[in-house]
N, CA, C and O atoms as a GROMACS GRO file, in nm:
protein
  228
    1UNK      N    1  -0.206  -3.866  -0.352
    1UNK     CA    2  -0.188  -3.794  -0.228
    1UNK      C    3  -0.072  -3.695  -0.237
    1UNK      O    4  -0.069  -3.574  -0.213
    2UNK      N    5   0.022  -3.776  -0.279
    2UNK     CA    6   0.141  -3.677  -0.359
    2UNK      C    7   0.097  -3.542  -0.392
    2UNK      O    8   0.105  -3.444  -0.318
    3UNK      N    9   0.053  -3.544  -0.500
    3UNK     CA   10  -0.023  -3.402  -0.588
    3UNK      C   11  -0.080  -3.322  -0.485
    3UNK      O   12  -0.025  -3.230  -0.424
    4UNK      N   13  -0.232  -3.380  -0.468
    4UNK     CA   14  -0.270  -3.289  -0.346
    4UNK      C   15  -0.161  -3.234  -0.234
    4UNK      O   16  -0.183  -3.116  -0.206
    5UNK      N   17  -0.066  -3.284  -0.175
    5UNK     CA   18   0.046  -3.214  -0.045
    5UNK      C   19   0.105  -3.131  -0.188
    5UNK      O   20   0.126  -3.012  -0.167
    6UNK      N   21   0.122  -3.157  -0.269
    6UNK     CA   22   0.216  -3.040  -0.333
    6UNK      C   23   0.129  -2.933  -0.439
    6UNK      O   24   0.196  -2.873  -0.524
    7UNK      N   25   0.005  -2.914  -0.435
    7UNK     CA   26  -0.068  -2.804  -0.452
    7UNK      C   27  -0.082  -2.750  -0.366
    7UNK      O   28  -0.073  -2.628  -0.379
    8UNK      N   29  -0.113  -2.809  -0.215
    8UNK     CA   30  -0.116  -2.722  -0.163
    8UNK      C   31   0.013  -2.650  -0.071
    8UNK      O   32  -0.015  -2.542  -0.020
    9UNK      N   33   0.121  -2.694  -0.053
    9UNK     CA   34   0.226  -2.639  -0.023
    9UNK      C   35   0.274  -2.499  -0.124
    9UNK      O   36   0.314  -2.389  -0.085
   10UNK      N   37   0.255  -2.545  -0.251
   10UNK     CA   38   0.259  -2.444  -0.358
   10UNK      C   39   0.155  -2.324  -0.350
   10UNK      O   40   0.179  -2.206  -0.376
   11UNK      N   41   0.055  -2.369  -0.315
   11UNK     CA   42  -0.049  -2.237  -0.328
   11UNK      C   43  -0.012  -2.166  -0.193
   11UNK      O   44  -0.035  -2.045  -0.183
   12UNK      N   45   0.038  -2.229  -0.101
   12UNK     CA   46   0.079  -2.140   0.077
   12UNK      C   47   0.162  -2.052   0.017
   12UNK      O   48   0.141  -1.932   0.002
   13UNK      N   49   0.278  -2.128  -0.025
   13UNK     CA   50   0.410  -2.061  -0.075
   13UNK      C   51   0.330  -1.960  -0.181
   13UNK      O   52   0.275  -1.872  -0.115
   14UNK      N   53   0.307  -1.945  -0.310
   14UNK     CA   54   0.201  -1.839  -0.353
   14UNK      C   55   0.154  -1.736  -0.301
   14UNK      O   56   0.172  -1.618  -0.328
   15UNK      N   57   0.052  -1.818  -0.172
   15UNK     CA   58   0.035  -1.660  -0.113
   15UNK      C   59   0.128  -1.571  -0.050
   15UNK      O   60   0.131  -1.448  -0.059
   16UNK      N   61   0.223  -1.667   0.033
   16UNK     CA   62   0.296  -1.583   0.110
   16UNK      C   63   0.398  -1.465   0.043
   16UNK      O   64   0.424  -1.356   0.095
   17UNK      N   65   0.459  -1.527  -0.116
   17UNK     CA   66   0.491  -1.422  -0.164
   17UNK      C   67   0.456  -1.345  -0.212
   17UNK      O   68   0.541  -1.261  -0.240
   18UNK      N   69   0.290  -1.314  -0.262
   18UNK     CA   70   0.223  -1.225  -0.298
   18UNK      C   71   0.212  -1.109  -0.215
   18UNK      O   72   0.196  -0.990  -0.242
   19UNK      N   73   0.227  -1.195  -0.070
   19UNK     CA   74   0.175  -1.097   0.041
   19UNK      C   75   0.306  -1.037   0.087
   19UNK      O   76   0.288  -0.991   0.200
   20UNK      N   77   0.384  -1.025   0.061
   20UNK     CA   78   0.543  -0.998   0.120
   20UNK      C   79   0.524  -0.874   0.011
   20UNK      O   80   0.528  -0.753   0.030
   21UNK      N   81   0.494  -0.974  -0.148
   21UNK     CA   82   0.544  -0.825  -0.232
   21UNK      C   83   0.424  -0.724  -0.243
   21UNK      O   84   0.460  -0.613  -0.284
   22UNK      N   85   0.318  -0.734  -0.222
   22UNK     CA   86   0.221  -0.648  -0.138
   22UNK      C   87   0.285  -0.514  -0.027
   22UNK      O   88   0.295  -0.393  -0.008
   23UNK      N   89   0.312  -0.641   0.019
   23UNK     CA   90   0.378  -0.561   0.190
   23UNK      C   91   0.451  -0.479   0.130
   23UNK      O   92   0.399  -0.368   0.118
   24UNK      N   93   0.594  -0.495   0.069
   24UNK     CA   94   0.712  -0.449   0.042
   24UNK      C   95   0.607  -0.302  -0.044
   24UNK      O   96   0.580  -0.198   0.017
   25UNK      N   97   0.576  -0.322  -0.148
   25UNK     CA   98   0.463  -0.206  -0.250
   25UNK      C   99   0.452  -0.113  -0.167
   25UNK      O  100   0.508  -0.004  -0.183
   26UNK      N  101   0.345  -0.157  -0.017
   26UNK     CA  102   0.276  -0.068   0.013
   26UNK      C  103   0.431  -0.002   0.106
   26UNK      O  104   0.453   0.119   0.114
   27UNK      N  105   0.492  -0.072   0.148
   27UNK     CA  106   0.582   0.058   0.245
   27UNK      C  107   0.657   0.145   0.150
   27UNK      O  108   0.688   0.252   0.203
   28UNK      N  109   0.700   0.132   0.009
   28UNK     CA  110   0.777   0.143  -0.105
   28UNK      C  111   0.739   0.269  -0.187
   28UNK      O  112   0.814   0.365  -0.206
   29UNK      N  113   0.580   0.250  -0.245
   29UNK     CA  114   0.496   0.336  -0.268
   29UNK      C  115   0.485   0.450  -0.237
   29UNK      O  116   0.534   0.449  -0.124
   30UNK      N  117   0.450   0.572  -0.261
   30UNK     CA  118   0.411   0.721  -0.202
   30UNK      C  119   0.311   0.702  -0.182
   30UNK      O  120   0.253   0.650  -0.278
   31UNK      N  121   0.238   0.720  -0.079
   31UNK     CA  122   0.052   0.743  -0.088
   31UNK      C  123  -0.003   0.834  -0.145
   31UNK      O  124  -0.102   0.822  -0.217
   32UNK      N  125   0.094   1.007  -0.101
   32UNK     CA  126   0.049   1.136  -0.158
   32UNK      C  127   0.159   1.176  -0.245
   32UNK      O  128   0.277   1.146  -0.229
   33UNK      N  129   0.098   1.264  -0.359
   33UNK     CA  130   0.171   1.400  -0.410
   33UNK      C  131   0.252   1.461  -0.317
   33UNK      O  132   0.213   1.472  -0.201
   34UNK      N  133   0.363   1.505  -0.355
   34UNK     CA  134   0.477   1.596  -0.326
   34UNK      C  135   0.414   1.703  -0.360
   34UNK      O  136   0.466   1.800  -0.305
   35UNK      N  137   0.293   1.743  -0.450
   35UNK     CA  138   0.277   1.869  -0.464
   35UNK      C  139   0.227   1.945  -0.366
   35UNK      O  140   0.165   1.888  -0.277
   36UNK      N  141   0.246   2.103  -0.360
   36UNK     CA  142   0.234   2.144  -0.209
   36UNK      C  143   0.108   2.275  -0.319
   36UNK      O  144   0.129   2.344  -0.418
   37UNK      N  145   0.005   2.255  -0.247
   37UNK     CA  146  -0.122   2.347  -0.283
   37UNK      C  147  -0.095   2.479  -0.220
   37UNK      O  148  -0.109   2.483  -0.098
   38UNK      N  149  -0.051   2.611  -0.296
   38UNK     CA  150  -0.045   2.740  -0.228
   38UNK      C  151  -0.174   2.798  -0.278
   38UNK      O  152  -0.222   2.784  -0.391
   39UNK      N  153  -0.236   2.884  -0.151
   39UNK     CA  154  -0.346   2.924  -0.151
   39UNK      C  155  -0.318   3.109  -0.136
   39UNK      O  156  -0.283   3.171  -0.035
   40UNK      N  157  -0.335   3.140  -0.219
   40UNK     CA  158  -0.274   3.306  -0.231
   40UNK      C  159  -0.434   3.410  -0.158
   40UNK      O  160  -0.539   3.414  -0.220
   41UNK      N  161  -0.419   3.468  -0.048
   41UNK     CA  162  -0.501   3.522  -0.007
   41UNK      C  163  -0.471   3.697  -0.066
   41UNK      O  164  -0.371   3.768  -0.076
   42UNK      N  165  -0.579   3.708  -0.088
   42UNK     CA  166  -0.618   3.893  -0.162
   42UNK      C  167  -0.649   3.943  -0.045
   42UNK      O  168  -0.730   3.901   0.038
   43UNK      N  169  -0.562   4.061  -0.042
   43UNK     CA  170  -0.578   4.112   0.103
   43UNK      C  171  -0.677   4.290   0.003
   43UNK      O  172  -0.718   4.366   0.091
   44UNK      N  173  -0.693   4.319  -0.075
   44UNK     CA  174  -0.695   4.377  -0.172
   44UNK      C  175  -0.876   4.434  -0.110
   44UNK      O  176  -0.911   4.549  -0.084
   45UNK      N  177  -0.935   4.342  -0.104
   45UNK     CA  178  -1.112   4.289  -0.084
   45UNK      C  179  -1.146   4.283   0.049
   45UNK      O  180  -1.077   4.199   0.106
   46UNK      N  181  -1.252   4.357   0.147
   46UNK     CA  182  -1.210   4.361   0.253
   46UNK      C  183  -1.407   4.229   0.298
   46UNK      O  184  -1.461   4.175   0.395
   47UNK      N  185  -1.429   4.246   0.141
   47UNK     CA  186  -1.559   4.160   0.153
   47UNK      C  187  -1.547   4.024   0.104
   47UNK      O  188  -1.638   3.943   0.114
   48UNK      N  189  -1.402   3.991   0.034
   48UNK     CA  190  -1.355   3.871   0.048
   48UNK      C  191  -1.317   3.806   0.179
   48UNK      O  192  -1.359   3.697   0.218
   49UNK      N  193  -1.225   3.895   0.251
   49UNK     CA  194  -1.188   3.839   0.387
   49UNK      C  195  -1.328   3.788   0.454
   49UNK      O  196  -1.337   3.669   0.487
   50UNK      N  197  -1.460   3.898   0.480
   50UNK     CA  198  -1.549   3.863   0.593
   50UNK      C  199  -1.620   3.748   0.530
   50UNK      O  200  -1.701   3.700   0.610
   51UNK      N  201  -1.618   3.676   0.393
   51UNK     CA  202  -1.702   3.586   0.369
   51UNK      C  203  -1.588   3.493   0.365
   51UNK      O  204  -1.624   3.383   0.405
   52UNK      N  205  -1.436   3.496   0.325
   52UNK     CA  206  -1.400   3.345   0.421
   52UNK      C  207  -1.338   3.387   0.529
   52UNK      O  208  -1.228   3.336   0.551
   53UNK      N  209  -1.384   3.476   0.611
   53UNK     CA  210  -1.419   3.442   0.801
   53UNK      C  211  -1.512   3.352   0.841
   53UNK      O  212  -1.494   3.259   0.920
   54UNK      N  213  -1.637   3.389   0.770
   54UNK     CA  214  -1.724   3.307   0.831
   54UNK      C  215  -1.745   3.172   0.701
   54UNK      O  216  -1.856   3.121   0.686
   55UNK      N  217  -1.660   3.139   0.639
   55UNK     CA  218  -1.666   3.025   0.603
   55UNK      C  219  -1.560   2.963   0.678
   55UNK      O  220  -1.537   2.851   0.632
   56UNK      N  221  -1.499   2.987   0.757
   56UNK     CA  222  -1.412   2.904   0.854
   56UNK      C  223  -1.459   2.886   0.987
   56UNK      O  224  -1.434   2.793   1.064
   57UNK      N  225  -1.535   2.994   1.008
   57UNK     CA  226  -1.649   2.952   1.134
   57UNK      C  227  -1.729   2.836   1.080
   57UNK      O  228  -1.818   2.785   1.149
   0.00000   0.00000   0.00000
């Protein structure tokens, strides 16, 4: 009976620190890139502009 109460006290304790250092990861972690996407528009093309006009419509 021994054994059994102390597997399973051990496996609680187990999870709970898995789940703490889980926890801790995910607030810790970056989700995204720092990289910042520049999108350089050609003002140059006046038939570039009207086809992404209406690709933003």
């Amino acid at each position: 009976m021994n054994d059994f109460r102390m597997k399973v006290i051990l496996t609680i304790l187990t999870g709970i620190i898995f789940s703490f250092l889980f926890i801790l990861l995910a607030f810790i972690l970056p989700t995204q890139s720092d990289k910042q996407i520049i999108i350089k528009k050609h003002s140059n093309d006046p038939l570039l502009q009207e086809v992404s006009k209406s690709f933003a419509k």
